[in-house]
ROGUPA-917740 format. One record per atom (N, C-alpha, C): y negated, z, x. Coordinates in pm, whole numbers, padded with zeros to 5 digits, always signed. Layout:
% residues N
YZX/...
% end
This chain:
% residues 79
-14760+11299+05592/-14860+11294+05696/-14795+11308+05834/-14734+11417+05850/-14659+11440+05975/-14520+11313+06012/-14441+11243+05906/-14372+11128+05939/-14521+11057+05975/-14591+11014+05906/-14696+10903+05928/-14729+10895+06083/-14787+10997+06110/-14806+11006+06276/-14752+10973+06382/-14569+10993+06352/-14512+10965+06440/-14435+10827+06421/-14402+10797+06312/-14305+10666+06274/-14475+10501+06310/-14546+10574+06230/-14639+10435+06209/-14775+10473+06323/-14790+10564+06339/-14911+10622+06439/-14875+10603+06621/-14730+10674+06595/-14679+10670+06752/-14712+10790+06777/-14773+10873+06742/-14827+10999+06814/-14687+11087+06901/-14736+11141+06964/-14646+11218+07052/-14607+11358+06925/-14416+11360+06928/-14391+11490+06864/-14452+11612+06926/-14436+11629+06989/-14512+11778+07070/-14627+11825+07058/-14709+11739+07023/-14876+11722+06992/-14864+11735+06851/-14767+11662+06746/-14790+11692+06611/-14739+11814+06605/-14649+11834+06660/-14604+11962+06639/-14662+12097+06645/-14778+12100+06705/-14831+12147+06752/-15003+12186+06664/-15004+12094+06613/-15123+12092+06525/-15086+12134+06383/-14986+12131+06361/-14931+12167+06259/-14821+12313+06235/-14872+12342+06357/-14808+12457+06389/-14634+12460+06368/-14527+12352+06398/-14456+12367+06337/-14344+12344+06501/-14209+12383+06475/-14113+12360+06585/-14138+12169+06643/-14096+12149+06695/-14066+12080+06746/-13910+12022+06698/-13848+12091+06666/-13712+12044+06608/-13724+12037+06448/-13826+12072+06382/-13845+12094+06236/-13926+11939+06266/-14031+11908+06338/-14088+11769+06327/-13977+11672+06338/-13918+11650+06406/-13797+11596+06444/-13704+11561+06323/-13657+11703+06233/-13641+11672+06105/-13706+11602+06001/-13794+11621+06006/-13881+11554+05873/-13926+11433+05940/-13949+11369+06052/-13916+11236+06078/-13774+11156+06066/-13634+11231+06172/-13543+11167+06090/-13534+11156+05927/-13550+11234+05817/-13569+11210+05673/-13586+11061+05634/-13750+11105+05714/-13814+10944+05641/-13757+10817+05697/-13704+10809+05816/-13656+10738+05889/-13539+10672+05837/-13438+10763+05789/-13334+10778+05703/-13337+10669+05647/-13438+10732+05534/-13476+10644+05389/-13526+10536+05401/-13613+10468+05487/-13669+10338+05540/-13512+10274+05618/-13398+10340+05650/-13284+10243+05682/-13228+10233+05561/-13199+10340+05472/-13114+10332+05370/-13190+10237+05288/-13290+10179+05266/-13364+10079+05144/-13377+09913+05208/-13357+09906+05349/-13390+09819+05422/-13238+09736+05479/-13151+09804+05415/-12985+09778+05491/-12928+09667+05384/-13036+09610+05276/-12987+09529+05170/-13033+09436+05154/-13008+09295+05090/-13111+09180+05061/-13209+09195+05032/-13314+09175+05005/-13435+09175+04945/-13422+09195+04795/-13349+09093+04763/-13306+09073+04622/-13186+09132+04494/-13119+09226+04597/-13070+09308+04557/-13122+09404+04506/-13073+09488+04389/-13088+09622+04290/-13025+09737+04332/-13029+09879+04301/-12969+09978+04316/-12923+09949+04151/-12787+10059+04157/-12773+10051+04000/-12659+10181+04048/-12604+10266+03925/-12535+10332+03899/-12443+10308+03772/-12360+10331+03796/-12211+10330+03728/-12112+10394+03715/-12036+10355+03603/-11902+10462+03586/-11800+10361+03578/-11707+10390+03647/-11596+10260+03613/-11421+10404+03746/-11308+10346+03688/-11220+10401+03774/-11220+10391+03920/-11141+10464+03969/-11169+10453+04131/-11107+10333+04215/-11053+10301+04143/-10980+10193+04247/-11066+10087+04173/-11145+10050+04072/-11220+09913+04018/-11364+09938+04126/-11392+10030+04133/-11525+10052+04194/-11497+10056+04366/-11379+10044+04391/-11318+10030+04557/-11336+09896+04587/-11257+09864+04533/-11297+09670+04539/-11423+09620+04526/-11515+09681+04391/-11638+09645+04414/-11751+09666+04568/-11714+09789+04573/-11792+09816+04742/-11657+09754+04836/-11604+09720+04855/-11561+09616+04950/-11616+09551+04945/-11617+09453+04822/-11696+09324+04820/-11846+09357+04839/-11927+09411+04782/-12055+09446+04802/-12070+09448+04969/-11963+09530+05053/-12015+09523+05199/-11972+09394+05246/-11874+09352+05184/-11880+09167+05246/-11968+09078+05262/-12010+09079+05109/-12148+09002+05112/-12280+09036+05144/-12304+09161+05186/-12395+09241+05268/-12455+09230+05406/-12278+09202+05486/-12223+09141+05612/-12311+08990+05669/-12191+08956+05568/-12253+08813+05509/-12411+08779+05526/-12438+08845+05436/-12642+08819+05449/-12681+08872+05557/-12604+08922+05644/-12731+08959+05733/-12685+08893+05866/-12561+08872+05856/-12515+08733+05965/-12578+08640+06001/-12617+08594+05830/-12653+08454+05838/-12833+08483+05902/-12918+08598+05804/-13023+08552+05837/-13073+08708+05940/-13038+08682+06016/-13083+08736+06141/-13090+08658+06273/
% end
C-alpha cells in the first residue's frame, strides 16, 4: 500500500509518511525495495526465464558473460 502511493499514485513521501505514522527514511526504504524489484524483473527480454543451477565456477563465468552480451544486445537493438 505504502509503495503503491508513491511509485503508481505519486503521492508525496512526507504525507505518506505521515499517515502511516512512519519515518520518512523507513518510507523511502520500502519504496526503494519495490522499486528494486520492478528493475531487477524488467532488466531482461520479455522472453527470457529465471532458472537456477549448479555447474563449476569458471563454466557458469562464461555463461553470465554471455548472458550479459546478449542482454546488451537486446536492449541495443530494441530501444
Amino acid at each position: 500500500m505504502i509503495a503503491r502511493e508513491i511509485l503508481v499514485e505519486g503521492k508525496d513521501m512526507s504525507e505518506v509518511a505521515a499517515r502511516y505514522q512512519l519515518t520518512r527514511q523507513r518510507v523511502m526504504a520500502i519504496r526503494d525495495k519495490f522499486h528494486s524489484a520492478y528493475l531487477r524483473n524488467s532488466m531482461f527480454p520479455p522472453d527470457w526465464i529465471r532458472a537456477s543451477v549448479c555447474a563449476p565456477q569458471e563454466m557458469l563465468n562464461r555463461f553470465l558473460t554471455e548472458v550479459e552480451r546478449e542482454r546488451i544486445k537486446y536492449f541495443s537493438q530494441n530501444s
